[in-house]
LOLO-347462 format. One record per residue (C-alpha): residue in three letters; residue number from 1; y negated, z negated, x. Coordinates in steps of 0.2 Angstrom, whole numbers, padded with zeros to 4 digits. Each point is the difference from the previous one (the first is absolute). Layout:
! LOLO-347462
  resn  resi      Y      Z      X
   ALA   NUM      Y      Z      X
...
END
This chain:
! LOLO-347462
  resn  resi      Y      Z      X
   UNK     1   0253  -0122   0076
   UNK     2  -0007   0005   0013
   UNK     3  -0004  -0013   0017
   UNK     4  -0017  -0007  -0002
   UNK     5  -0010  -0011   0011
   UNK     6  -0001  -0019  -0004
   UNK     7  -0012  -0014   0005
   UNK     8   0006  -0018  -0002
   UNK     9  -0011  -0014   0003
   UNK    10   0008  -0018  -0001
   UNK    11  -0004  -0015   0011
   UNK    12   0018  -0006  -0002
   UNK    13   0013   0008   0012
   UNK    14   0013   0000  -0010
   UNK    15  -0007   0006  -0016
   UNK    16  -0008   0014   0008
   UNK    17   0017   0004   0011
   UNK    18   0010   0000  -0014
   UNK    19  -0010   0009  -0013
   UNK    20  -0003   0015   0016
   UNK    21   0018   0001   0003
   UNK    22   0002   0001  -0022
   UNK    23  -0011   0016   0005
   UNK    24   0006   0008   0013
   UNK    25   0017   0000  -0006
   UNK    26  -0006   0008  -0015
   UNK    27  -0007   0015   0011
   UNK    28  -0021  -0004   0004
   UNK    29  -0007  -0004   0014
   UNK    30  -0008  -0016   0003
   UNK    31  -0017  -0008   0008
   UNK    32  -0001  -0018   0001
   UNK    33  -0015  -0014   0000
   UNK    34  -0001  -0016   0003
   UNK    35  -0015  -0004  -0009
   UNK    36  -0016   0008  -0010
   UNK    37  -0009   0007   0016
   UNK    38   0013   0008   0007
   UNK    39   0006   0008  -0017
   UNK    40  -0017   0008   0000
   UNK    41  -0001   0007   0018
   UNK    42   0019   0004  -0002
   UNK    43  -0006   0010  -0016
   UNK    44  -0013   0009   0009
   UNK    45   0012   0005   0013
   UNK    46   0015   0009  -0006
   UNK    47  -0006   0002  -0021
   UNK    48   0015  -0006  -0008
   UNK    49   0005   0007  -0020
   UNK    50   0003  -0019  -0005
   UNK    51  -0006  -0017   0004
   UNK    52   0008  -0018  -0002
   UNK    53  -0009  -0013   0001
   UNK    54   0003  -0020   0000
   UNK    55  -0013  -0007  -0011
   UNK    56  -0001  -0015   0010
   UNK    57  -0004   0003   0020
   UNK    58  -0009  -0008   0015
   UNK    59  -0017   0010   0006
   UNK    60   0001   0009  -0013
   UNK    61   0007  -0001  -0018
   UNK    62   0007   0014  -0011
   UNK    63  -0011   0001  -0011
   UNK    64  -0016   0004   0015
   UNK    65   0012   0010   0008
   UNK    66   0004   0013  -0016
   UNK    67  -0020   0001  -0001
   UNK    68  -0002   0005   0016
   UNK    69   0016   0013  -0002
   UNK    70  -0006   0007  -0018
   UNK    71  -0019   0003   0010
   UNK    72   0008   0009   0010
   UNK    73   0012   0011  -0008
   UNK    74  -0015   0005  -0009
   UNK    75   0005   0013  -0012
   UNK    76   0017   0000   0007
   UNK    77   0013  -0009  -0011
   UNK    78   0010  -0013   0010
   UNK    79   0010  -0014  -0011
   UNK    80   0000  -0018   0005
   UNK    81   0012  -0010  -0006
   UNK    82  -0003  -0019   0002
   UNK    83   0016  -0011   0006
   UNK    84  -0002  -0016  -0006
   UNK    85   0012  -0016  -0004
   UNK    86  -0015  -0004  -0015
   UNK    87   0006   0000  -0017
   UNK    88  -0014  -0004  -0012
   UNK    89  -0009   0012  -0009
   UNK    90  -0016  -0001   0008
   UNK    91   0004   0001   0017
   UNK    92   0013   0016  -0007
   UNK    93  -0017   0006  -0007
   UNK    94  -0010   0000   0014
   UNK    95   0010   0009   0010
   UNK    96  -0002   0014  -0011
   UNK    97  -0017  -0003   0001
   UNK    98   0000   0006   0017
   UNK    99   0015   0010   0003
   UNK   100   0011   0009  -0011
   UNK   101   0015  -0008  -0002
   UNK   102   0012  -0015   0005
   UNK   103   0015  -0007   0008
   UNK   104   0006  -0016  -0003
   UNK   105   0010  -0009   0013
   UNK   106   0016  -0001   0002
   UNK   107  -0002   0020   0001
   UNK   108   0014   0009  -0009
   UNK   109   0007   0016   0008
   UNK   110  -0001   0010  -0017
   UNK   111  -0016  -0005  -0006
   UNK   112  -0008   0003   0016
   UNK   113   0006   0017   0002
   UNK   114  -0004   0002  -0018
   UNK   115  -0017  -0004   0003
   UNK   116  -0001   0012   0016
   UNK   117   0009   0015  -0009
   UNK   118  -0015  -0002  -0014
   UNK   119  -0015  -0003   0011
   UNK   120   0005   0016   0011
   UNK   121   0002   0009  -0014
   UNK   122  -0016  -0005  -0007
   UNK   123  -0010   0004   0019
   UNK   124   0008   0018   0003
   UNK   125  -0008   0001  -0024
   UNK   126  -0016  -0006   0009
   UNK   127   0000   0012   0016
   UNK   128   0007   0016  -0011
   UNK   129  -0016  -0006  -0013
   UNK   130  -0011  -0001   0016
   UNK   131   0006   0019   0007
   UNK   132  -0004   0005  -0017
   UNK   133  -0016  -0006   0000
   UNK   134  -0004   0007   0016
   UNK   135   0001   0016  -0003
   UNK   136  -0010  -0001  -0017
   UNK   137  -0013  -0007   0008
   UNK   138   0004   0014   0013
   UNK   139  -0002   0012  -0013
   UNK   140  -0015  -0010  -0010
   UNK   141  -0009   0000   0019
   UNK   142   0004   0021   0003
   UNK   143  -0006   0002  -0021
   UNK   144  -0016  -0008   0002
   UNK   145  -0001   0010   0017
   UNK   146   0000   0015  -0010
   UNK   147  -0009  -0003  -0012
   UNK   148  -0015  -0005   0012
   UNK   149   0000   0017   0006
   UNK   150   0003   0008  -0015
   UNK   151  -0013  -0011  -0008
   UNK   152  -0015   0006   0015
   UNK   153   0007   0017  -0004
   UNK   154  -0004  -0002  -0017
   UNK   155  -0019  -0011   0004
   UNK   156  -0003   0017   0010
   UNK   157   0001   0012  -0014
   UNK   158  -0005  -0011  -0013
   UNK   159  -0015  -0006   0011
   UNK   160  -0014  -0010  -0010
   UNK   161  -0012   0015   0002
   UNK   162  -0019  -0007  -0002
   UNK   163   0006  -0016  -0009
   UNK   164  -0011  -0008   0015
   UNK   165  -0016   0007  -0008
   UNK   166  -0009  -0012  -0006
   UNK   167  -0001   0003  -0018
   UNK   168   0018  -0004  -0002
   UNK   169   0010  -0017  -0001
   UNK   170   0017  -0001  -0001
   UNK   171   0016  -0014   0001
   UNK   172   0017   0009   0005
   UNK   173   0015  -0014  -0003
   UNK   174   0018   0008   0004
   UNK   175   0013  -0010  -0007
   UNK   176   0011   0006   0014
   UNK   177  -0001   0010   0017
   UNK   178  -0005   0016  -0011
   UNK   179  -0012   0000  -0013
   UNK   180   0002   0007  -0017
   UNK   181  -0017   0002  -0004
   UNK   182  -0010   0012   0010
   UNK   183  -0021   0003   0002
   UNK   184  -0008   0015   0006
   UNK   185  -0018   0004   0002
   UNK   186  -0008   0015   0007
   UNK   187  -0017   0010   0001
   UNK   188  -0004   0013  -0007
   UNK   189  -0005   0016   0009
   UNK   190  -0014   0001  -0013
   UNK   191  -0005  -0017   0002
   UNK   192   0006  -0016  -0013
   UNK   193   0019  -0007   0002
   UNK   194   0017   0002  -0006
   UNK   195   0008  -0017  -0004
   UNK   196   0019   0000  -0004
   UNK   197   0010  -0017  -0004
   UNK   198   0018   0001  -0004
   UNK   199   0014  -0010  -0007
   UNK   200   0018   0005   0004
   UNK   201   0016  -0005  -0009
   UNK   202   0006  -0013   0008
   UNK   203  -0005  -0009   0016
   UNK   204   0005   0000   0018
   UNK   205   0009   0018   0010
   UNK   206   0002   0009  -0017
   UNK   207  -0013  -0001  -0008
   UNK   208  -0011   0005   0017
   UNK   209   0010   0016   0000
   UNK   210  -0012   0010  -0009
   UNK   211  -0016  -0005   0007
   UNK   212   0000   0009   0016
   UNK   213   0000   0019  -0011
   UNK   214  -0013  -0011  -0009
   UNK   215  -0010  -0001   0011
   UNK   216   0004   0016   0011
   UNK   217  -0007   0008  -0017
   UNK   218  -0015  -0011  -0005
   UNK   219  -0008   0001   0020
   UNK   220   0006   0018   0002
   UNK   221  -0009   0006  -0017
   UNK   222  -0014  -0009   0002
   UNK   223  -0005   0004   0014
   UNK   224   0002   0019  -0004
   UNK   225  -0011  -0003  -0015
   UNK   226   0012   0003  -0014
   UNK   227  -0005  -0011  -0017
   UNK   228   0006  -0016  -0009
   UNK   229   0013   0010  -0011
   UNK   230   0007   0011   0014
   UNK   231   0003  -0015   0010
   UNK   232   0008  -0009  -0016
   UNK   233   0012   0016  -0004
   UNK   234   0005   0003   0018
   UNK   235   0003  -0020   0002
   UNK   236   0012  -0002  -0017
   UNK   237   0007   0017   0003
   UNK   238   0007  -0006   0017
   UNK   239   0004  -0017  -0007
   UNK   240   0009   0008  -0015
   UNK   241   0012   0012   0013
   UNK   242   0006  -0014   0014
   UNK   243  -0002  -0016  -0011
   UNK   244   0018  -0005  -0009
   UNK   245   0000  -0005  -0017
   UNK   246  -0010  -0015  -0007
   UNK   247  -0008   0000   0017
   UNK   248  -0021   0004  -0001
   UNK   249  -0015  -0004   0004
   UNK   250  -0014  -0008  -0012
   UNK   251  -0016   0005   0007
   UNK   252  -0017   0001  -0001
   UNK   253  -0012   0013   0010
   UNK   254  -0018  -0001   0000
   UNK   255  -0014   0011   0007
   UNK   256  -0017  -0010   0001
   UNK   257  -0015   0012   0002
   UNK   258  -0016  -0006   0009
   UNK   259  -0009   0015  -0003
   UNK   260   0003   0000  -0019
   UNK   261   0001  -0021  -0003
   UNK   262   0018   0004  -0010
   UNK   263   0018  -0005   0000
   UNK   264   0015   0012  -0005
   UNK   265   0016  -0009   0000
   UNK   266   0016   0001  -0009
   UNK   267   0013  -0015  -0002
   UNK   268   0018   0003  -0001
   UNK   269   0011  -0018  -0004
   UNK   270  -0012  -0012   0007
   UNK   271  -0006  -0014  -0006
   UNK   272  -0019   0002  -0006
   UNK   273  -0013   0003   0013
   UNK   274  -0018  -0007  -0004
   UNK   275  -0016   0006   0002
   UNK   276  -0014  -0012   0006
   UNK   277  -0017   0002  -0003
   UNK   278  -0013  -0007   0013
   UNK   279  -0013   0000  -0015
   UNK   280   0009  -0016  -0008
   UNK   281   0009   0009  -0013
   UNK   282   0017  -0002  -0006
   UNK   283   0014   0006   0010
   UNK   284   0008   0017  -0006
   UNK   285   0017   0002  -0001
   UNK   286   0010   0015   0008
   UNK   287   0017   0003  -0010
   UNK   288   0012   0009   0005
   UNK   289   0002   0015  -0010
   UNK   290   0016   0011   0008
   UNK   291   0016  -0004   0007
   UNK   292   0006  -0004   0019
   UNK   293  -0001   0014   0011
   UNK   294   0017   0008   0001
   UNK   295   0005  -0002  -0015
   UNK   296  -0005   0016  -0009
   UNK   297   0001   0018   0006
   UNK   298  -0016   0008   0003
   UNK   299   0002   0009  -0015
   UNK   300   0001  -0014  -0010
   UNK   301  -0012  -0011   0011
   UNK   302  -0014  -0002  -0005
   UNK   303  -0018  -0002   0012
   UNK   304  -0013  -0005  -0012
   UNK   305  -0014  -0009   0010
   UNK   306  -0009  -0015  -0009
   UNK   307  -0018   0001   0008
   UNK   308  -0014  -0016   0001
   UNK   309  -0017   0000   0005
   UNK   310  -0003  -0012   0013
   UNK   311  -0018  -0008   0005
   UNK   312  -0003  -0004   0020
   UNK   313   0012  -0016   0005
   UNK   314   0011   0001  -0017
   UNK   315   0018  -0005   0008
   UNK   316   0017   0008  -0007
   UNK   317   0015  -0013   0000
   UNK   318   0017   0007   0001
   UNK   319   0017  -0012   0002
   UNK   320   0018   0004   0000
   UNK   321   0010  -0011  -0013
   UNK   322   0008  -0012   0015
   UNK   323  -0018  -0009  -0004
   UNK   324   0006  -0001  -0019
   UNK   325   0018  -0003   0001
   UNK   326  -0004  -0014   0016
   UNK   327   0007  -0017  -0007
   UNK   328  -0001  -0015   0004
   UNK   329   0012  -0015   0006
   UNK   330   0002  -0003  -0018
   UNK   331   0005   0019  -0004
   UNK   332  -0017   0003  -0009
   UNK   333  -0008   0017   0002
   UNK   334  -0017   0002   0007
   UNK   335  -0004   0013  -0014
   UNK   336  -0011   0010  -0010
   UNK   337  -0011  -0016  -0009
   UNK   338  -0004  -0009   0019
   UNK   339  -0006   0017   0007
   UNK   340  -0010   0004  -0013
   UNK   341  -0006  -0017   0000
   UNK   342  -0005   0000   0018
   UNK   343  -0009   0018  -0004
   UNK   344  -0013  -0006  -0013
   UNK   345   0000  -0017   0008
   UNK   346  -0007   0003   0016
   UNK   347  -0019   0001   0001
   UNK   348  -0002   0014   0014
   UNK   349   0010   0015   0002
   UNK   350   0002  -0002   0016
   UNK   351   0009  -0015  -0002
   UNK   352   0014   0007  -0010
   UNK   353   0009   0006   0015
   UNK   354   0001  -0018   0009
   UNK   355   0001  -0010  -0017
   UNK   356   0018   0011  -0004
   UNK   357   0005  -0004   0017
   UNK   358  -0002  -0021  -0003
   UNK   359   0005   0000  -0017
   UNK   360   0019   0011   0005
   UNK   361   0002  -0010   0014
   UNK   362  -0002  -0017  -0007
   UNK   363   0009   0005  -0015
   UNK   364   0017   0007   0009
   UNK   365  -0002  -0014   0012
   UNK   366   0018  -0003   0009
   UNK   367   0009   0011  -0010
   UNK   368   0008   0014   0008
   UNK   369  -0007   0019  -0004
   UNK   370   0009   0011  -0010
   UNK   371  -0010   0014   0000
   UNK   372  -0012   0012   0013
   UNK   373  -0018  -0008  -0005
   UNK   374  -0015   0013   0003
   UNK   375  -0017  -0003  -0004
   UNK   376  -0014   0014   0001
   UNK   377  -0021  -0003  -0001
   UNK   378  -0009   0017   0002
   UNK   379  -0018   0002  -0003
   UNK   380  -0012   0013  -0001
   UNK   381  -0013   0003   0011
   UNK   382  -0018   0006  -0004
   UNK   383   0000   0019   0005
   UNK   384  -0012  -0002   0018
   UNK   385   0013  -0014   0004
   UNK   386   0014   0012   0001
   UNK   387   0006   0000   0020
   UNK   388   0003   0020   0005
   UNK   389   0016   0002   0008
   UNK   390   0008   0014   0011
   UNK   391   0014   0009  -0009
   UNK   392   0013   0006   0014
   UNK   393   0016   0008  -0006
   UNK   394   0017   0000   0010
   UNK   395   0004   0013   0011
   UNK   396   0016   0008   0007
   UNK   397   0001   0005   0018
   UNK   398   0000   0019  -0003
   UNK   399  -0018   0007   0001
   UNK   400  -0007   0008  -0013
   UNK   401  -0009   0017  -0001
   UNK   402  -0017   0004   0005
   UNK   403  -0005   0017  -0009
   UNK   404   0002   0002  -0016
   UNK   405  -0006   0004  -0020
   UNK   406   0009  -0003  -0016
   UNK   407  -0010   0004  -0018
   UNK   408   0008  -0011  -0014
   UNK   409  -0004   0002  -0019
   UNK   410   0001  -0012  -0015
   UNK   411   0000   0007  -0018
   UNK   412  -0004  -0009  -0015
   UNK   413   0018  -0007  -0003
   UNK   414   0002  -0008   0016
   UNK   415  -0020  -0009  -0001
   UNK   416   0008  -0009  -0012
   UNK   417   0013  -0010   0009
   UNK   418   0000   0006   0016
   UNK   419  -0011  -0008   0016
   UNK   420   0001   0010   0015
   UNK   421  -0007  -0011   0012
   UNK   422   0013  -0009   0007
   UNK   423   0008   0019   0003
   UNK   424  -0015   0005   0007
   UNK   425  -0003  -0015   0011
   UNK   426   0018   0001   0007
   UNK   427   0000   0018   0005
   UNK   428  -0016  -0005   0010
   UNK   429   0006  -0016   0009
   UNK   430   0011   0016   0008
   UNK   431  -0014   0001   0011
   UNK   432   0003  -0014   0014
   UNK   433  -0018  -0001   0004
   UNK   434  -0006  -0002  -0020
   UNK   435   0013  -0015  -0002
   UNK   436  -0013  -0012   0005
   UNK   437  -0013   0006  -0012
   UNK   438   0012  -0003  -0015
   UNK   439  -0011  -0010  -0009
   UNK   440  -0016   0011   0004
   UNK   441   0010   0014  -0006
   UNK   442   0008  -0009  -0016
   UNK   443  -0019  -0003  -0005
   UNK   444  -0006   0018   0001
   UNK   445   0013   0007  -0007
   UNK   446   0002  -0011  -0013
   UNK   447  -0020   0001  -0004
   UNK   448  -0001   0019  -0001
   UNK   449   0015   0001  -0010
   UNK   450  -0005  -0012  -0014
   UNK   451  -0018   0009  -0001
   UNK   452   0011   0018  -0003
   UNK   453   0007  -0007  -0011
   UNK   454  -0008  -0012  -0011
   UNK   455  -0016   0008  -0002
   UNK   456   0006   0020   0004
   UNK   457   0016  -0001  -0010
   UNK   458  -0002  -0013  -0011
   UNK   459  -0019   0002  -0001
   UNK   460  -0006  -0018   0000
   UNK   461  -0018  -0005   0001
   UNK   462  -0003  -0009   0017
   UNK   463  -0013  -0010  -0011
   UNK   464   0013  -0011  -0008
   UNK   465   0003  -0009   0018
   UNK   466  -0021  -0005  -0003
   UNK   467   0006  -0017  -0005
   UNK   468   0016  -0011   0004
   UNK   469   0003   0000  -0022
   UNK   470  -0001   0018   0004
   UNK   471   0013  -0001   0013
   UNK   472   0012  -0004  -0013
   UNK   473  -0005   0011  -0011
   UNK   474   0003   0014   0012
   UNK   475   0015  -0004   0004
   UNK   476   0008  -0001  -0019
   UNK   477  -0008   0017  -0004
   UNK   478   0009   0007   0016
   UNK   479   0016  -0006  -0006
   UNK   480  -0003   0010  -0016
   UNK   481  -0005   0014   0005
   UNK   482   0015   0001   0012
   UNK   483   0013  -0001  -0014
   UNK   484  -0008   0015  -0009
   UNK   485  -0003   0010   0014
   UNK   486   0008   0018   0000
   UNK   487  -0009   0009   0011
   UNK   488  -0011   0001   0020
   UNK   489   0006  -0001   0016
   UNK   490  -0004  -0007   0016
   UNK   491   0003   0008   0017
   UNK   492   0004  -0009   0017
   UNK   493  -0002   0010   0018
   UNK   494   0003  -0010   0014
   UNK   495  -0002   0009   0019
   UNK   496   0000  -0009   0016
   UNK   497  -0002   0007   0018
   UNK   498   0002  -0008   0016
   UNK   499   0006  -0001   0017
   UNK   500   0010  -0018   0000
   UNK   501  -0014  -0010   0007
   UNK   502  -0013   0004  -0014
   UNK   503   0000   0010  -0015
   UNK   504  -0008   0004  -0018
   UNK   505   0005  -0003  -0016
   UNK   506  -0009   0010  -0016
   UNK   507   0005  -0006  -0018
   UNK   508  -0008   0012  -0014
   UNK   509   0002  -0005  -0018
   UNK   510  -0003   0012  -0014
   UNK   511   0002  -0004  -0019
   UNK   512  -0002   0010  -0014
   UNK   513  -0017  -0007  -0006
   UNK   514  -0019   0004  -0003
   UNK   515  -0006  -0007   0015
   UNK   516  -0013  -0009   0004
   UNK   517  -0017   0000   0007
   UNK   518   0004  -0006   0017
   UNK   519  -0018   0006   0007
   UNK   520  -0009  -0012  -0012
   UNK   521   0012  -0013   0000
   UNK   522  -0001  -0002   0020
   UNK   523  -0022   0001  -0004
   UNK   524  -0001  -0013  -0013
   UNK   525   0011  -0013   0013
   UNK   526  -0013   0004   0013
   UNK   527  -0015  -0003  -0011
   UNK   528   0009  -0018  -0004
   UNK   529   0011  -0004   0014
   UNK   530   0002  -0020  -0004
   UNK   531   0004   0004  -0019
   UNK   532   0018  -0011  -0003
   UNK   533   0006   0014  -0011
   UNK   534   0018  -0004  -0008
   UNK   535   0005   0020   0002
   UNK   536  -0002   0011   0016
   UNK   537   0007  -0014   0011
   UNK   538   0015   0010   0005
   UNK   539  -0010   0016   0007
   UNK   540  -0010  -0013   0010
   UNK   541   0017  -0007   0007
   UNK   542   0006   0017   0003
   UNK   543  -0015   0006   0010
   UNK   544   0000  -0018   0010
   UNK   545   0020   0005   0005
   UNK   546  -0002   0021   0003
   UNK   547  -0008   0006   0014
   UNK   548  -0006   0013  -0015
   UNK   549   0001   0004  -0018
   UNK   550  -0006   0014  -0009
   UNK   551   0000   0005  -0019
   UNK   552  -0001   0020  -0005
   UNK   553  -0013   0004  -0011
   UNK   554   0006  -0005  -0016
   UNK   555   0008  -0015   0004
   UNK   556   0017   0003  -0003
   UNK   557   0007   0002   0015
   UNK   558  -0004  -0014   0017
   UNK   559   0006   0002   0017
   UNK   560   0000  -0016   0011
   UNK   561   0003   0002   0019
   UNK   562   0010  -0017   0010
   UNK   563  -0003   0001   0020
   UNK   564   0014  -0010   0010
   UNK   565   0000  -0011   0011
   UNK   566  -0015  -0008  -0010
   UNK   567  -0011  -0016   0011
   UNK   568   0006  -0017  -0008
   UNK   569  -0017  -0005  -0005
   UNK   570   0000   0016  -0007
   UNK   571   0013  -0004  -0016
   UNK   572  -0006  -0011  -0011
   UNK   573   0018  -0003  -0008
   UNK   574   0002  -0010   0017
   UNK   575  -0003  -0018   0000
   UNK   576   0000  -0003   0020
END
């Protein structure tokens, strides 16, 4: 084998002679020590691969002395064997107690070099065990590292949007570095929210993977106005190219409108959402009625919206099933009868959110995780309490152009599924110097386009809107007369002039209505300007955000004109 370094320590002479001249002759090199003390500093000095020690020492005994060593070697494996003329058990037991092994005197050649030849082989295990755990934890240390940065990467994309408003409460628990679960929530040009909770399968890295085209989707949509079921299709047609199989995404995507006191949502594999009434009355429950996102092609998927009227302060209560499947440290799950039990238990709606909290928490106790735990508390907002916002899309770096007209036209086929909004709103975020007035334009656009067609095309009655039962109303009438529409049309001119510092922007509408009777309509408002009518908000809006607005004669056809750069305390989509 090969030569190794030796320390003896014995405060006989002879022994310690002849036990060092035992090994040198059999090819190691040797260190010797009279007593304890100056085994120790002679340790510390030249770090020999073995250790012998007398139990029995002046200054300092053998067994002091092999604490001190073993302190020092830290994790560093260096055997001790005791030499000792002893022969009872327990005295032999103690030495194992503090070294590893030992020698009895007279010392026989064989047996010593026996013991010698198994204790280096079991240092150079330890040191090749030691390597070895170097370089994983090397490669644990560079892994984490990575997935830090790939981890903020992700928390940019998928950023949390307005889940600081403070309607909306929410508890984000990773099991590991990435999180399966993902929440989004986000404004919408037209005012009310977005709200998406998802649950990937899996935890950790690979279940993360699909959240950042998620949310690239959800924020990107949003803000250019597209609806609850072209978001869905887009999200589950992108999920359903890049996830592999049995990975996807249960879901739930919810748009809360202030203006209209209503909640559309649809629920793919989660676990029941509830919701909670501020008037004392029993929870609903919000099942889920469709499969994960991914799962399906869009031809198969399937984007049916369940919709709930919601009163001022009614809360919605989502949750990923890491709450249900949470267990505790005697393997229980949390479960469906304690949630529900907390639900109708809790006297105050607004307590639900905290009392979930206390009872998951001292339930799973000291157990560890096993799941990503996500917990969501919306609630709506009286309509006056909504906060305006200022929509502002991304731009590239190549300026866009400065004069120019385009003339598009919808026909009857297309009303029906078609929103041409968010096609409309991009083509003028073109304009560097309109990319500001995002959300001013979202609103005009957005108004003028739901009068051409609701009342021109479809031919509602304005009158419906009069009360907030009406509102309802209204809006299930307009669905059925879109599914029978065959024919109308509406037609979009956009032109904009300017010189790069200023400019105009001119959206005309036409639809292939009667009309109406613009002339008396703007009379009777100024005969009763505080009169809270439920219709005719949006022209109001409209003429609040335009420098001007005109309608022709019959009423068919309205031209709005938008000035840039407009004053800030101009816009009142600006909260500042």
């Amino acid at each position: 084998m090969d030569e190794i370094r030796i320390l003896i320590a014995d405060d006989h002479p002879v022994d310690r002679k002849l036990l060092s001249r035992i090994i040198t002759n059999q090819g190691h090199r040797v260190d010797e020590a009279e007593n304890g003390e100056q085994a120790i500093a002679l340790f510390q000095q030249f770090q020999p691969d073995l250790v012998l020690l007398d139990v029995m020492m002046p200054v300092m005994d053998g067994r002091l002395a092999a604490k001190a060593i073993k302190e020092m070697a830290g994790h560093e494996f260096v055997p001790i064997i005791f030499l000792t003329s002893l022969t009872d058990a327990h005295s032999l037991a103690e030495c194992l107690e503090f070294g590893d092994d030992f020698l009895t005197k007279p010392y026989n050649p064989i047996i010593l070099q026996a013991k010698i030849r198994s204790f280096s082989r079991m240092r150079d295990m330890h040191r090749a065990l030691q390597q070895q755990r170097d370089v994983i934890e090397l490669h644990r240390q560079q892994l984490l590292d990575e997935q830090r940065v790939a981890k903020t990467v992700f928390d940019n994309v998928a950023h949390d949007g307005c889940l600081s408003a403070d309607n909306i409460r929410y508890v984000l628990s990773p099991l590991a570095i990435f999180n399966g679960d993902l929440l989004l929530a986000a404004h919408k040009p037209t005012g009310g929210m977005y709200v998406l909770l998802g649950d990937f399968t899996g935890h950790g890295l690979p279940a993360a993977i699909g959240s950042m085209p998620v949310a690239e989707i959800f924020y990107g949509m949003t803000a250019k106005g597209f609806s609850l079921r072209d978001i869905l299709r887009e999200i589950n047609l992108k999920l359903h190219d890049i996830l592999p199989l049995g990975f996807f995404c249960c879901a739930a995507l919810a748009e809360l409108s202030f203006e209209r006191q209503s909640l559309d949502i649809w629920m793919g594999g989660l676990p029941d959402g509830y919701l909670l009434h501020a008037d004392g009355r029993p929870a609903d429950v919000i099942k889920a009625r469709h499969l994960p996102l991914g799962v399906l092609n869009n031809d198969q998927f399937k984007d049916d919206i369940q919709q709930w009227r919601m009163q001022p302060n009614d809360r919605l209560l989502l949750l990923s099933d890491g709450v249900l499947e949470a267990r505790n440290e005697q393997g229980e799950l949390f479960g469906y009868d304690r949630l529900s039990t907390i639900v109708a238990d809790t006297s105050a709606i607004d307590d639900v959110f905290e009392a979930l909290q206390g009872a998951l928490a001292q339930f799973v106790g000291h157990s560890q995780p096993n799941d990503d735990v996500t917990i969501l508390d919306v609630h709506m907002w009286p309509e006056q309490q909504e906060t305006h916002w200022q929509l502002q899309l991304p731009s590239g770096p190549v300026a866009g152009p400065l004069d120019w007209q385009m003339n598009y036209r919808i026909g009857a086929d297309s009303l029906r599924h078609f929103n041409p909004l968010p096609l409309m709103i991009h083509i003028m975020m073109e304009v560097p110097g309109l990319r500001v007035m995002g959300g001013q334009l979202h609103t005009v656009m957005s108004e003028l386009y739901a009068n051409a067609f609701e009342h021109g095309v479809l031919g509602m009655d304005s009158s419906l809107k009069a009360t907030r039962h009406g509102f309802i109303e209204f809006y299930r009438e307009r669905e059925q007369r879109i599914q029978s529409l065959q024919q109308g049309y509406i037609l979009i001119e956009l032109s904009h002039q300017g010189d790069g510092r200023s400019g105009e922007l001119t959206l005309t509408i036409e639809d292939s209505g009667c009309g109406f009777d613009a002339v008396t309509f703007f009379r009777e408002r100024a005969k009763y300007p505080d009169h809270q009518a439920y219709s005719g908000r949006g022209i109001a809006l409209v003429e609040q955000l335009c420098e001007e607005i005109r309608f022709s004669s019959i009423g068919n056809r309205v031209e709005a004109v938008v000035r840039w750069p407009r004053k800030l305390q101009e816009n009142p989509n600006d909260d500042g």
